[in-house]
C-alpha positions as CSV (number, residue, x, y, z in Angstrom):
1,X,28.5,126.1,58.6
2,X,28.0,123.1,56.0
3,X,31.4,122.3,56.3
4,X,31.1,122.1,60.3
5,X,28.6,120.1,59.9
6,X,30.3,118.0,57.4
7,X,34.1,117.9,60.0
8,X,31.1,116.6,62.6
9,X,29.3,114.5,61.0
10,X,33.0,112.2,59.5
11,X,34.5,112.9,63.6
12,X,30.9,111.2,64.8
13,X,30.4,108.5,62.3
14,X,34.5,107.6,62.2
15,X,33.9,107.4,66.0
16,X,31.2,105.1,66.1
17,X,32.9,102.3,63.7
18,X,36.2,102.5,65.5
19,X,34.6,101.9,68.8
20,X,32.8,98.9,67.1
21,X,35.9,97.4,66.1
22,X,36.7,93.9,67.5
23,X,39.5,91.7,67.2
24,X,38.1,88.0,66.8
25,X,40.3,85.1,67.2
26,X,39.6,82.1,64.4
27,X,41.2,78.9,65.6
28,X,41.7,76.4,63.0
29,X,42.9,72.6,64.7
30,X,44.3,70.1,63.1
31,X,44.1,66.4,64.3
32,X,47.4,64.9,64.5
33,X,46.5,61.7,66.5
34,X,43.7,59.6,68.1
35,X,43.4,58.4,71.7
36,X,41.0,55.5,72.3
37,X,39.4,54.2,75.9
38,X,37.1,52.0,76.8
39,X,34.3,53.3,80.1
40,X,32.0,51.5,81.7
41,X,28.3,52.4,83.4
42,X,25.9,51.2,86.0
43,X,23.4,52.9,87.8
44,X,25.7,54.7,90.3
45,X,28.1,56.2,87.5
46,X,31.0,55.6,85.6
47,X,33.4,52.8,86.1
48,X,37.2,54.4,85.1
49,X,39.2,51.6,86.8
50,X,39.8,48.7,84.7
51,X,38.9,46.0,87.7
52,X,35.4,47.3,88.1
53,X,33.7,47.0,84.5
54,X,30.4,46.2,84.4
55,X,29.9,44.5,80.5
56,X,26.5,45.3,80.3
57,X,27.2,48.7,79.6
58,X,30.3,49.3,77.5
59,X,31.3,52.1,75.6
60,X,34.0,53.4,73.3
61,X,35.6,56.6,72.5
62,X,37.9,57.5,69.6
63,X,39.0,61.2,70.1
64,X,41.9,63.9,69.1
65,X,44.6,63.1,71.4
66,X,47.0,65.8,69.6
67,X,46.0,69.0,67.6
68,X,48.2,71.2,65.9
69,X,46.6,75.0,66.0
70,X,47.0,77.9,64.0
71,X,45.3,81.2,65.4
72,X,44.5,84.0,63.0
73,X,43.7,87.3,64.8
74,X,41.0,89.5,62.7
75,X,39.6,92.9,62.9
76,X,35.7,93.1,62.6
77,X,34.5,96.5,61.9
78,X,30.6,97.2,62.0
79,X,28.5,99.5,61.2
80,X,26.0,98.8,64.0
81,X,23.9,96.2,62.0
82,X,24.8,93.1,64.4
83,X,24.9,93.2,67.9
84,X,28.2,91.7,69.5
85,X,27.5,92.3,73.4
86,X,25.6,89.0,73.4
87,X,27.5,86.8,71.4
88,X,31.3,85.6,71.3
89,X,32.9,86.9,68.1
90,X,35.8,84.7,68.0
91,X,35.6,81.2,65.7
92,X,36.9,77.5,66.2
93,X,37.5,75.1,63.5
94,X,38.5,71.6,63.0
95,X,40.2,71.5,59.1
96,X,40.2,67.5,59.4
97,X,38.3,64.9,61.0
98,X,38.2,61.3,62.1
99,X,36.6,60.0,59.1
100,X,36.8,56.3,59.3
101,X,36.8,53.5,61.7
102,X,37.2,49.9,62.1
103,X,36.8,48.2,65.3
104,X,38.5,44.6,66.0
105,X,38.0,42.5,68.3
106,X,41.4,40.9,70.0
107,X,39.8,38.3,72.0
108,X,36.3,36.1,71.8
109,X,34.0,38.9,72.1
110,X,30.6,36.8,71.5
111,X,29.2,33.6,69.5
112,X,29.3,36.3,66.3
113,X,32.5,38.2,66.8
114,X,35.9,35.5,67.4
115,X,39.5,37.1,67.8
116,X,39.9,39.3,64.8
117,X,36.6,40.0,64.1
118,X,35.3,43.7,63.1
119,X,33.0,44.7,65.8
120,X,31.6,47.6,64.3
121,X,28.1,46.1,63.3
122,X,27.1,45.7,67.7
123,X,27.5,49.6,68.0
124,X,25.0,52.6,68.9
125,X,25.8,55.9,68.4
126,X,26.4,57.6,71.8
127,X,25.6,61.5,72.3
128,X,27.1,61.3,75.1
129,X,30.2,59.3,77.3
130,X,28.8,60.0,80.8
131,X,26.3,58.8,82.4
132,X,22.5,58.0,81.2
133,X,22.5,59.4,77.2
134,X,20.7,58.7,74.1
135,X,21.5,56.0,71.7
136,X,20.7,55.2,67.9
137,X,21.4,52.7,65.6
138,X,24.2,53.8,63.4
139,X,27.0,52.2,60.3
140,X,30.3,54.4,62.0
141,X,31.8,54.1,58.3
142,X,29.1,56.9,57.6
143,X,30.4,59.3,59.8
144,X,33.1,61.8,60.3
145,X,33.5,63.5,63.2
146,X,36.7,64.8,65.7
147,X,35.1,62.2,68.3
148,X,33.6,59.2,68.1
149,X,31.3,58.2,71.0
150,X,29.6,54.3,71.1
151,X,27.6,51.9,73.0
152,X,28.1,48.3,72.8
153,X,24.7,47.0,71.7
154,X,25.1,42.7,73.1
155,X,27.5,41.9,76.4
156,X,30.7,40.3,75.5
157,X,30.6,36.2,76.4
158,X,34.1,35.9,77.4
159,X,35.9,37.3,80.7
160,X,38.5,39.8,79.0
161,X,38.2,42.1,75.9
162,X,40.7,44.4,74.1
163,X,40.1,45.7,70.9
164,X,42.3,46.6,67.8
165,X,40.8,50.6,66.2
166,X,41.8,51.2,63.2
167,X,41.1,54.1,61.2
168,X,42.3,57.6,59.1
169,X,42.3,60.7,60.0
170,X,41.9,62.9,56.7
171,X,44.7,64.6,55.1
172,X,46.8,62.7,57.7
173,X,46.4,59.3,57.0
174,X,45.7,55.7,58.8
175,X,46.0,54.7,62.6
176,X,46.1,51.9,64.4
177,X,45.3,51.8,68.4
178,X,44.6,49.3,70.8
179,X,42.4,50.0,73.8
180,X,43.4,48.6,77.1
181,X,42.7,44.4,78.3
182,X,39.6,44.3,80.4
183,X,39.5,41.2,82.5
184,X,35.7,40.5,84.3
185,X,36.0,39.1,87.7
């Protein structure tokens, strides 16, 4: 009888960790390159198309434009002491980042910032790129991130901007993009 009760207990116990197995997926990304674009707000939304700015609300994104991935499949066995239903057991990681930034401006941007100058003192950090979000006072040389999301703090003085982004990504090394010519009617 003990060794019954032995065969059924292993049988029950090997039964309930093998149907608490689950494969996870861990994603590890690499940025490879940067993308840059300039947007545009007003009260009704987001101004995309270049010939409908409105410079008192400028903003700036530096993103991943191209990723390498590696996916590693793993096998999670429990014994019961986490629950799984409510949660998603697979992982995603960025093994580099975007982690600094120099912003140039190509044309007159203001009184305080001629051709060439580095922009990077008139920016807010953004939470957000659409629509109405929260903004804070921020050096971007003090971040890392895979995006970068900013605010133009003053309104440029002259009719066209275009700026020069320079940066590294780490383990990758420098870039160098230039964000499209805006011209203000």
């Amino acid at each position: 009888m003990k060794k019954l009760s032995f065969v059924l207990f292993v049988y029950f116990f090997g039964s309930i960790l093998t149907c608490c197995t689950t494969d996870r997926i861990i994603t590890y990304e690499t940025i490879e390159s940067v993308s840059v674009s300039l947007h545009s707000f007003d009260e009704n939304g987001a101004f995309l198309n270049l010939n409908e700015f409105n410079p008192n609300d400028l903003r700036i994104r530096i993103s991943a434009d191209s990723t390498s991935v590696r996916k590693e499949i793993a096998q999670h066995i429990s014994n019961m002491d986490k629950a799984y239903a409510m949660s998603n057991p697979n992982e995603h990681y960025f093994t580099n980042t975007i982690d600094s930034l120099n912003v140039y401006t190509v044309y007159d941007f203001d009184s305080d910032h001629p051709a060439g100058s580095n922009v990077n003192d008139i920016f807010l950090y953004l939470d957000g790129i659409w629509g109405n979000t929260y903004t804070s006072e921020i050096n971007i040389n003090e971040t890392s991130s895979t995006m970068h999301m900013y605010k133009f703090s003053t309104v440029p003085q002259n009719d066209s901007i275009q700026f020069e982004i320079t940066g590294r990504i780490t383990n990758k090394g420098n870039f160098s993009k230039r964000t499209e010519l805006v011209i203000f009617d």
